[in-house]
C-alpha positions in Angstrom: 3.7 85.9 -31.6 5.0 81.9 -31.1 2.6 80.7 -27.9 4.1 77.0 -27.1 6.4 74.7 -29.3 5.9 71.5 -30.8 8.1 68.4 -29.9 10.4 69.5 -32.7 10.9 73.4 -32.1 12.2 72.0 -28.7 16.6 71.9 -28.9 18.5 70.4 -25.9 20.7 72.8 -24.0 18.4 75.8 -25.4 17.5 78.6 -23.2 13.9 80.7 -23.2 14.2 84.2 -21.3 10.8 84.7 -20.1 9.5 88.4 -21.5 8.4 90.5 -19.4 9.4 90.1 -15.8 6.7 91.0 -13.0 7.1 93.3 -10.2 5.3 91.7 -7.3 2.8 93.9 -4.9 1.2 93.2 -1.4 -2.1 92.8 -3.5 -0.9 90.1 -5.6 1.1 88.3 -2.6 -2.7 89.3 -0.6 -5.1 88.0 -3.3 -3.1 84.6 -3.9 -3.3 84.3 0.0 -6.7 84.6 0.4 -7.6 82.5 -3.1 -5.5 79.5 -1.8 -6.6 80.0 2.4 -3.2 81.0 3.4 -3.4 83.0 6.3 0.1 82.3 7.6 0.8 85.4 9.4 4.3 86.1 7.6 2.5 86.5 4.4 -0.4 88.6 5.7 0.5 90.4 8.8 3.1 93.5 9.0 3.3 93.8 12.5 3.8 90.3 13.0 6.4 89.7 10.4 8.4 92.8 11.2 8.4 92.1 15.3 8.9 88.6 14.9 10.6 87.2 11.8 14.0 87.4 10.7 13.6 89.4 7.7 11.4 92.0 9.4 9.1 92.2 6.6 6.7 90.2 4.8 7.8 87.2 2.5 5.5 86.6 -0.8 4.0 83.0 -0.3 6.6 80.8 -2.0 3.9 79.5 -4.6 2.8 82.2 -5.7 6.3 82.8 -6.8 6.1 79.3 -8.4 2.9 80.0 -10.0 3.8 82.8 -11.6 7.2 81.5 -13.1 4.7 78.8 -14.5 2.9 81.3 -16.3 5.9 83.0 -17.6 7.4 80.2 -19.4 3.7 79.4 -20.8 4.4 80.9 -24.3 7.8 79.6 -25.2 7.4 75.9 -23.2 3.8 74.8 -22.6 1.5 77.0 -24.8 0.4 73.9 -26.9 0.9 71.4 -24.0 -1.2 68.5 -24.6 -0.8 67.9 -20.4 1.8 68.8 -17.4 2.6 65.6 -16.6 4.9 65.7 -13.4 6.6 68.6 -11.4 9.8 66.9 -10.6 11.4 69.1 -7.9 10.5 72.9 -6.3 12.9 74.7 -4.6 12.5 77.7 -2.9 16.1 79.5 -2.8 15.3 82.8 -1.7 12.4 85.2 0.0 10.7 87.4 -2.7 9.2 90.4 -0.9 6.4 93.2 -2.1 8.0 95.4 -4.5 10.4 92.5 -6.3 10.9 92.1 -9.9 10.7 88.6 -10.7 12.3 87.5 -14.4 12.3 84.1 -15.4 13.9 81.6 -17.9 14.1 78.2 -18.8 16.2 75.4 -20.1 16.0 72.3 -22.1 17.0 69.8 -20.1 15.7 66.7 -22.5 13.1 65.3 -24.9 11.6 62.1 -25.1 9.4 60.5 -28.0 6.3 59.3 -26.6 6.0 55.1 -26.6 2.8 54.8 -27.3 1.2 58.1 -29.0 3.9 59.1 -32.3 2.7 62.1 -32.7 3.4 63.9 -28.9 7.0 63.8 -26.6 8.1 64.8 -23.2 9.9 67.4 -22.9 11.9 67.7 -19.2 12.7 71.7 -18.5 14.2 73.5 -15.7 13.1 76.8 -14.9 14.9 79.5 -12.6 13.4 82.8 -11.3 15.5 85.9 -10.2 14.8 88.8 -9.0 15.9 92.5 -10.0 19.3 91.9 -8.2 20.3 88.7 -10.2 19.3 86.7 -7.0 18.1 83.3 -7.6 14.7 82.5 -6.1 13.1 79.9 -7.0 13.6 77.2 -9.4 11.5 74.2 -10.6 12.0 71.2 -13.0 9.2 69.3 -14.9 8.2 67.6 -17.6 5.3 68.6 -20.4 3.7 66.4 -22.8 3.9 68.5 -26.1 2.2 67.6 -29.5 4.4 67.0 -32.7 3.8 69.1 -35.3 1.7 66.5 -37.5 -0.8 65.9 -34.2 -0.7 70.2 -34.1 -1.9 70.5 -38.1 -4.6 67.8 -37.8 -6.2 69.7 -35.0 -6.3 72.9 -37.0 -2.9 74.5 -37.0 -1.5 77.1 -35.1 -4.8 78.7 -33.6 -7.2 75.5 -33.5 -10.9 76.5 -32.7 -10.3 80.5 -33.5 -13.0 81.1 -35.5 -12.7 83.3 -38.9 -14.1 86.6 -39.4 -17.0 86.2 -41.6 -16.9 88.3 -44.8 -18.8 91.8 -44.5 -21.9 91.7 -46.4 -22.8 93.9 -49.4 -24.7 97.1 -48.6 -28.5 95.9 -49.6 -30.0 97.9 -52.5 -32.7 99.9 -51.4 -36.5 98.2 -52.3 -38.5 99.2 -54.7 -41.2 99.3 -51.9 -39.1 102.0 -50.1 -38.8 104.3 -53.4 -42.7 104.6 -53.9 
């Protein structure tokens, strides 16, 4: 399984579909809420969101939504990120409520050879997330400092730090002590 490119896998104009999509609960939207102090009633509160909001139900807490289109695009965009350097625009297009199936994907908007390290880039993506219904809800743009392939095998290849099994050791022959 690829996790992350280097600076060259990465093609202008290319487009990763994000595998699988997530269906959203109210425990997810709830946890992320509580993790990050959001108590804004629309996100947390039934009653209030269905007698006082337009959409008479609770809206999952727009960066959550973010968040988790983030982590979608982590193994074909950032997986061997050296850094994310800059989130260059978030927009919220859409509510996502409990019980939406979010899918995501991302485009290559541009690559950029690092000045003064040769063996990283930039690399400037867009990524869009709709929901079951094709509806576009939220889409963000940023750039990620990837390593070149030469900087990637220096550091130990594809899976730097995994450690390899150690070879099983050969049954001991019973002692001579034991025998007696």
């Amino acid at each position: 399984m690829q996790f992350g490119r280097t600076y060259e896998e990465f093609t202008v104009g290319e487009v990763y579909k994000h595998w699988p999509g997530k269906t959203v609960t109210e425990y997810d939207d709830h946890l992320f809420c509580l993790l990050t102090m959001n108590h804004h009633p629309l996100h947390m509160d039934r009653n209030y969101a269905e007698r006082t909001t337009d959409f008479k139900k609770n809206v999952v807490v727009g960066n959550y939504i973010y968040s988790l289109l983030l982590g979608m695009s982590v193994p074909d965009v950032s997986g061997k990120a050296i850094a994310n350097l800059e989130v260059e625009s978030l927009k919220h297009v859409a509510p996502t409520f409990h019980g939406d199936t979010l899918y995501g994907e991302t485009t290559v908007l541009g690559k950029t050879p690092s000045r003064s390290k040769p063996d990283r880039g930039v690399v400037h993506v867009e990524t869009r997330g709709h929901n079951q219904d094709g509806t576009l809800v939220c889409v963000f743009r940023r750039k990620v400092l990837v390593p070149t392939a030469a900087y990637t095998e220096a550091r130990g290849g594809e899976q730097p730090g995994r450690p390899e099994p150690s070879a099983p050791s050969a049954p001991s022959a019973p002692s001579a002590e034991k025998e007696k």
